[in-house]
C-alpha positions in Angstrom: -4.9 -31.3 -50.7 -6.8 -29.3 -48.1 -4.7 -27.1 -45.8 -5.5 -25.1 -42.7 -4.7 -21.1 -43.1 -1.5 -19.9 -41.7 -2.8 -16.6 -40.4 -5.7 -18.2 -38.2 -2.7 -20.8 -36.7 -0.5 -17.5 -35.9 -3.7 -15.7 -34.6 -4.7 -18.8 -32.1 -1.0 -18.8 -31.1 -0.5 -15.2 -30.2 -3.8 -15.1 -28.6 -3.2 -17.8 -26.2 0.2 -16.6 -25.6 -1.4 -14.2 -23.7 -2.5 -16.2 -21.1 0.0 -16.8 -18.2 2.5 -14.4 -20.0 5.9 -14.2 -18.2 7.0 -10.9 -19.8 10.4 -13.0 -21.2 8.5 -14.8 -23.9 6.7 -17.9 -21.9 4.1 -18.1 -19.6 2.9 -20.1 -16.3 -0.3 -20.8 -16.8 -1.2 -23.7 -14.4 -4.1 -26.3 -14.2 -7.2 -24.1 -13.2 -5.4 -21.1 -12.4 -6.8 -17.8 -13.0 -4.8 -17.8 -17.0 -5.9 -21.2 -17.2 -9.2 -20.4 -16.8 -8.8 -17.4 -19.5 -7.5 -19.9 -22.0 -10.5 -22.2 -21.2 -12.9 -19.3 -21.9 -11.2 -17.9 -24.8 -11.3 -21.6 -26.0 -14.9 -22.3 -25.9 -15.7 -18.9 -26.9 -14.1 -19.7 -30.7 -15.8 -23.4 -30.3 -19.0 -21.3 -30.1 -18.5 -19.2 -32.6 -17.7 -22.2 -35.0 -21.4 -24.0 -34.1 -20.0 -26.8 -31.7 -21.3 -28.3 -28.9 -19.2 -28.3 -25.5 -19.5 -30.6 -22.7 -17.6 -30.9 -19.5 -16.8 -33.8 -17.2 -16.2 -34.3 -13.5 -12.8 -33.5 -14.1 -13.0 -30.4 -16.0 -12.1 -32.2 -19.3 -13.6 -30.1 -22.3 -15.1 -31.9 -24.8 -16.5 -29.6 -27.8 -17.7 -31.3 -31.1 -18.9 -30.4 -34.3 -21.8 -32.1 -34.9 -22.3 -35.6 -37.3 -24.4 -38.7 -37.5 -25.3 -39.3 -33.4 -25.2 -43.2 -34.4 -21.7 -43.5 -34.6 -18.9 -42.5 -32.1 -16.9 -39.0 -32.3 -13.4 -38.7 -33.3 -11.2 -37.2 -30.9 -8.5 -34.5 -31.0 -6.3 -32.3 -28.7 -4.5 -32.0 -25.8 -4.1 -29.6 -23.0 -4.0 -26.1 -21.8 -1.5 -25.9 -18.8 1.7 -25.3 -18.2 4.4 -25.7 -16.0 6.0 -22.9 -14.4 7.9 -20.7 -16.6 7.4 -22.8 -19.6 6.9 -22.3 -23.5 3.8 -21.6 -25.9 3.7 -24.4 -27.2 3.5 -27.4 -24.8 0.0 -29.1 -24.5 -1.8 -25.8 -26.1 -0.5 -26.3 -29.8 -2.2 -29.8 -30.1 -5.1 -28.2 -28.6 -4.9 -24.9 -31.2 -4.0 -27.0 -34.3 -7.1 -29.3 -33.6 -8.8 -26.0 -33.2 -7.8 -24.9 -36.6 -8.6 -28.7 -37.8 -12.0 -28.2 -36.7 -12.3 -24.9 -38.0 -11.0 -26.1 -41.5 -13.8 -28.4 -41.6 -16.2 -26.1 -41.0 -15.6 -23.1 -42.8 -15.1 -25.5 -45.7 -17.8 -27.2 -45.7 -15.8 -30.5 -45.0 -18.1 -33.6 -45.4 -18.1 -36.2 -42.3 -20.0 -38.6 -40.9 -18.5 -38.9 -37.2 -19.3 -36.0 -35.1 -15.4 -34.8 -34.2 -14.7 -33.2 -31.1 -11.4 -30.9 -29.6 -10.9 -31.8 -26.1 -8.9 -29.9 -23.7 -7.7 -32.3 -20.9 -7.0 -31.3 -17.3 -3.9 -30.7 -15.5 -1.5 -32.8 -17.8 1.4 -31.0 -16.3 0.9 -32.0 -12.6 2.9 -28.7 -11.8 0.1 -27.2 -9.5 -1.7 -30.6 -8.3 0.1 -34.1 -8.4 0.3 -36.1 -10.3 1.0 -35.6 -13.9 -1.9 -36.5 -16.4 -4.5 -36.4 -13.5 -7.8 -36.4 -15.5 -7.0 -38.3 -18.3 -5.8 -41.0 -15.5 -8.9 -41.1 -13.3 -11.0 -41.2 -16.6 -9.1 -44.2 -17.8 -8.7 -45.9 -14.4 -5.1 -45.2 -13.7 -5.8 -43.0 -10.2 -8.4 -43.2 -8.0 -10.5 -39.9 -8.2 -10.8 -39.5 -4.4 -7.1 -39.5 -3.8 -6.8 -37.0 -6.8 -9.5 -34.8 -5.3 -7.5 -34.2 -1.9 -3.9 -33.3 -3.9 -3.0 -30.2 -2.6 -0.8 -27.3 -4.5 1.9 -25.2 -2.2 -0.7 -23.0 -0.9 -2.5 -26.1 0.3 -5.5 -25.6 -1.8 -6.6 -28.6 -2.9 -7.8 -30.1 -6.5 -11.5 -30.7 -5.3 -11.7 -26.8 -4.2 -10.4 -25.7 -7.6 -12.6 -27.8 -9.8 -15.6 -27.0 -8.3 -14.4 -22.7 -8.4 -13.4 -22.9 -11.8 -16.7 -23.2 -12.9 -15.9 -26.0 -15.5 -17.1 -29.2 -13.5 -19.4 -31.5 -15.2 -21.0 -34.6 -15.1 -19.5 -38.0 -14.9 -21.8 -39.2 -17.9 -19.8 -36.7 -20.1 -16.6 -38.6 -19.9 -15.1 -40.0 -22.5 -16.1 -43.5 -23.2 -15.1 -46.3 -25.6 -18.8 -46.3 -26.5 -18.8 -42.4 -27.6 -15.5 -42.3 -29.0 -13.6 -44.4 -31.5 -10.3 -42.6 -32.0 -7.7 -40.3 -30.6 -5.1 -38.2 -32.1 -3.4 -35.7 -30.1 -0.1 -33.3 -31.7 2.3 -32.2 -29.9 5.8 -30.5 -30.0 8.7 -33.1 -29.7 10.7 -31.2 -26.2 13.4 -32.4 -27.7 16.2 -32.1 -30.5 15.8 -35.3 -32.7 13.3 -33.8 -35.4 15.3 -30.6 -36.0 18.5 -32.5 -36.3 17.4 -35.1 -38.8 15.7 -32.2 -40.5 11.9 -33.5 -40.3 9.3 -31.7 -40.0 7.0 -34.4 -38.8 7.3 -37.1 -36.0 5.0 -39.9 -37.0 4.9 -41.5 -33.1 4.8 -45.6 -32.7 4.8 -45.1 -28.9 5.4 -43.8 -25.5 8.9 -45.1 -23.9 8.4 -47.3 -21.2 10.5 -46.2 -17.9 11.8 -46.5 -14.3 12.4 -43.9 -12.0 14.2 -45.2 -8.5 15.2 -43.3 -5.7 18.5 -44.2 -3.7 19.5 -43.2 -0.1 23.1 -43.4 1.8 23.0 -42.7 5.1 26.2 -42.1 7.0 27.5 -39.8 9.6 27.4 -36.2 10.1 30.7 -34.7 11.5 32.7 -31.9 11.6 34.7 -31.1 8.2 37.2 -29.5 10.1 38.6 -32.1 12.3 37.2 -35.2 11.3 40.6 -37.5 9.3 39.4 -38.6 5.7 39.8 -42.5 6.9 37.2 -42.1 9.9 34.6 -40.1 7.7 31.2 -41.7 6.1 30.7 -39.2 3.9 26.8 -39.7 2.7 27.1 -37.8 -0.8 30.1 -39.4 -1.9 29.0 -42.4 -1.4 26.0 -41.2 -3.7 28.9 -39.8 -6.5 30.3 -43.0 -6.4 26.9 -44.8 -7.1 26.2 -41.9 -9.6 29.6 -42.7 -11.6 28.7 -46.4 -11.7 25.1 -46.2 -12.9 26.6 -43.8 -16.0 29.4 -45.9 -16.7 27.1 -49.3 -16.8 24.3 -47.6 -18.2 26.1 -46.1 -20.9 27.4 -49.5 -22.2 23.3 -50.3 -23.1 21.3 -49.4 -26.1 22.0 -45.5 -27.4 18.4 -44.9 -27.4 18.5 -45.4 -23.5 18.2 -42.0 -21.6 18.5 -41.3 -17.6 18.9 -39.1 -16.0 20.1 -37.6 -11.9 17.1 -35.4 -11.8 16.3 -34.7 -8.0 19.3 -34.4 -4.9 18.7 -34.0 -1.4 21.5 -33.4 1.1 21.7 -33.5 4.5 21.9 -31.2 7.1 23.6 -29.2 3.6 26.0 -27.1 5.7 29.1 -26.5 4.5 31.3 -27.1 7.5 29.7 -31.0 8.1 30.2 -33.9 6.7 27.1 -35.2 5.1 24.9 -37.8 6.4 22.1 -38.3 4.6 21.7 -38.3 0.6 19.1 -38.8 -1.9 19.1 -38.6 -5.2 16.5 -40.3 -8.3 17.5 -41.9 -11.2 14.6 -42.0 -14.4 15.4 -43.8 -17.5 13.5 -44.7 -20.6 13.7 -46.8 -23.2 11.2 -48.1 -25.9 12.5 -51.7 -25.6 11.3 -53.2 -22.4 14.4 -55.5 -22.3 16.6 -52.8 -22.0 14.4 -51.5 -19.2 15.0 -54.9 -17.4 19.2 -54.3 -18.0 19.2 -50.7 -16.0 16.7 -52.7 -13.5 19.6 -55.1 -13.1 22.1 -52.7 -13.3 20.5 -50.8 -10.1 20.0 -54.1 -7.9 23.8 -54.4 -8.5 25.0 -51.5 -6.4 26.1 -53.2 -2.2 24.0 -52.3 0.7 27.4 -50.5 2.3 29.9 -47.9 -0.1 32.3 -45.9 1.6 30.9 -47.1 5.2 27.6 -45.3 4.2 24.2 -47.5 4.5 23.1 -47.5 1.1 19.2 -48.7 -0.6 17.2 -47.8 -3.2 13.5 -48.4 -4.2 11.2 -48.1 -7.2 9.1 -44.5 -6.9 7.1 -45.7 -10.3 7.6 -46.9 -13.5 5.6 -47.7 -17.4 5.3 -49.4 -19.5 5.8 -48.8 -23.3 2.7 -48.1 -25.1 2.1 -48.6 -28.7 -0.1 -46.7 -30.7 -2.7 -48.0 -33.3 -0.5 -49.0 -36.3 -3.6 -47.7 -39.0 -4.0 -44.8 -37.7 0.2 -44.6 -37.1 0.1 -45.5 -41.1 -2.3 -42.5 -41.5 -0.2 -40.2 -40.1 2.5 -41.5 -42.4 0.7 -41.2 -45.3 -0.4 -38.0 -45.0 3.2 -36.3 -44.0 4.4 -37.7 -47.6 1.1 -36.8 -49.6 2.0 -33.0 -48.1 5.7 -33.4 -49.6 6.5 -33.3 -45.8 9.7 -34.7 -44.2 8.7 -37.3 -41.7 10.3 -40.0 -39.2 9.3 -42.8 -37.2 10.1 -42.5 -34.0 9.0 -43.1 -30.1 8.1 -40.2 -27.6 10.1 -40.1 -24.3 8.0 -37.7 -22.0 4.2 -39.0 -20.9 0.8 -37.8 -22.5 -2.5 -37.8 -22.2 -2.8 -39.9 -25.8 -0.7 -43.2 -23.2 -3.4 -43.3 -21.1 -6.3 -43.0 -23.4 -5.1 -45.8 -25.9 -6.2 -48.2 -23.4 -9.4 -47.2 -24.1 -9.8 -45.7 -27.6 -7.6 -46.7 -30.9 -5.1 -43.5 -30.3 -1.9 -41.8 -32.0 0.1 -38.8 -32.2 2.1 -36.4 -34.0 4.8 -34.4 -33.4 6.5 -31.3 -34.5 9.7 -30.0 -33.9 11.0 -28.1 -31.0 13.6 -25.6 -31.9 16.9 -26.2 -29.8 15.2 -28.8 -28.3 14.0 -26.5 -25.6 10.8 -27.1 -23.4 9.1 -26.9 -20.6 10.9 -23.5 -20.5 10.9 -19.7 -22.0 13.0 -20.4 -25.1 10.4 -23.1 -26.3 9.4 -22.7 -29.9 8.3 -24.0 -32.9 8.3 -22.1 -36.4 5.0 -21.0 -37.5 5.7 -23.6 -40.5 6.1 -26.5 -38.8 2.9 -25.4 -36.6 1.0 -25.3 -39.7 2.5 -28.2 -41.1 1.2 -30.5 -38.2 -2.4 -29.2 -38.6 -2.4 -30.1 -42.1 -1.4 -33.7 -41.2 -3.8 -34.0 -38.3 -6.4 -32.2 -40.5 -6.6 -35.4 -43.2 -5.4 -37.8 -40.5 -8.6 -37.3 -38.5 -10.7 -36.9 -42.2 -9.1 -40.6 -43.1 -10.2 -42.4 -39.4 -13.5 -40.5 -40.3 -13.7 -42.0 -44.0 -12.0 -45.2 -43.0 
């Protein structure tokens, strides 16, 4: 079978890695920062050199395509570019460097294809600089309103709108993706977590994005002195919240395995040591492929009493998904192909968002993951062996020539 060439995926990887370098083996290379615009330049510089056409949207989306019959719609592949502070190589820039090495496979070889097949490098996926996560491929699908997105504002209060239209990469609106110039979607990207390394596979073949909740809870009580204030007379805000903590793991923990949640954000008040704490926050995300089981930690939640500990307690939804299924051909594909590479492979559902859950409203979409050593992401340690990178090109590779045949 046809295979990409390991020294070109070890070449687009150190070279990237460059941008956004940390010193200690990651990078921070945020959405239209100075590294992310390096890694934009460096990228369209090898789409150039390879013959393909690039385009740019409103939202800085890249769109570079090697050219095929303009009577049918382009197949799509990629991911993004930025990271989150501190994070890995990998993350968002490997789907984007092993549809690079797809592409150039294709064309250095002389590959045969009717549908024009374009890399696309989507903006701000993170969210880390500008909220939210997945901004552009949200607003091109409908998700976020564009103007809201426009005035999001990073810490030094520079907003989205002033960095798109610096970083030199704004487009048109008419180059946005469309169901009309696109048929299909395939995006790879590492697993961030432990499951593929564990079961010993070297390819995910992904069915899905988890649905999920994320709710945030308050307690409110009263702030006194911690020296002379009597246990009975206190309404201590945060352990009120440990007690609500405890319950939510204990009930959770009796629902499916697959379930994860996770205490991810605290905020106590005032957060001196010497007073008793009156007011508490904390979030509460879980996911779960099943939307049934979503609805049991729902019910779970509107269980906990308006008063614990004589603190005020509520709790409201922030946001939630729900699960998305990917396009069972192309999932099949993807399948397929791991087994005619003699690769290990497994079914299975991604728990973190991506671009690819937004754009399968759209366009028929899947992906493909590879595994993350340790599980580590978003974070220095993040890596994937050169294999496995290689190994998920390969499978994209024919993946994306099968949609193309098919």
């Amino acid at each position: 079978m046809l295979t990409c060439s390991k020294d070109r995926m070890e070449d687009k990887i150190t070279t990237f890695s460059k941008f956004g370098d940390t010193g200690k083996g990651g990078i921070t290379r945020l959405s239209l920062s100075p590294a992310d615009l390096d890694a934009r330049e460096e990228f369209c510089k090898r789409c150039i050199a390879l013959g393909m056409d690039i385009k740019t949207d409103d939202m800085a989306n890249i769109y570079a395509t090697i050219p095929g019959d303009e009577s049918v719609p382009a197949i799509m592949m990629g991911s993004h570019i930025d990271s989150v502070k501190q994070g890995g190589n990998y993350d968002g820039i490997l789907g984007v460097l092993t549809a690079l090495e797809a592409a150039e496979t294709i064309v250095i070889e002389k590959v045969a294809h009717k549908h024009p097949i374009t890399v696309v490098v989507w903006t701000n996926e993170e969210g880390a600089r500008f909220d939210p996560a997945m901004m552009s491929s949200g607003v091109i699908t409908g998700k976020f309103n564009k103007d809201v997105m426009l005035e999001s504002k990073d810490r030094e209060g520079v907003t989205f709108k002033e960095s798109l239209e610096a970083s030199g990469y704004m487009g048109e609106v008419e180059n946005r993706m469309t169901a009309e110039k696109y048929m299909a979607l395939v995006e790879l990207h590492v697993e961030q977590g432990p499951v593929l390394e564990n079961e010993k596979k070297d390819i995910g073949i992904l069915e899905g994005v988890c649905g999920m909740v994320n709710y945030e809870f308050s307690f409110i009580g009263q702030a006194d002195h911690a020296g002379t204030t009597p246990m009975k007379y206190r309404k201590d805000a945060l352990y009120a919240a440990v007690k609500v903590i405890q319950y939510i793991h204990d009930e959770l923990d009796k629902l499916d395995s697959k379930l994860v949640y996770t205490t991810g954000r605290m905020i106590v008040s005032p957060n001196i040591h010497t007073v008793i704490p009156d007011n508490v926050k904390f979030t509460l995300d879980a996911r779960h492929q099943d939307p049934n089981v979503i609805k049991q930690v729902v019910e779970i939640i509107k269980k906990v009493p308006s008063e614990i500990e004589k603190c005020e307690t509520s709790y409201k939804e922030l946001w939630s998904r729900k699960t998305v299924q990917f396009y069972p051909k192309f999932v099949d594909y993807v399948e397929k192909n791991a087994k005619e590479y003699g690769y290990s492979a497994m079914r299975m559902y991604s728990g973190p968002g991506h671009d690819a859950q937004f754009i399968t409203d759209i366009i028929p979409t899947t992906m493909i993951f590879v595994p993350s050593e340790n599980g580590h992401s978003h974070c220095e340690k993040e890596f994937t062996p050169l294999d496995n990178c290689l190994k998920g090109a390969n499978v994209l590779l024919q993946t994306i020539l099968d949609i193309d045949k098919n």
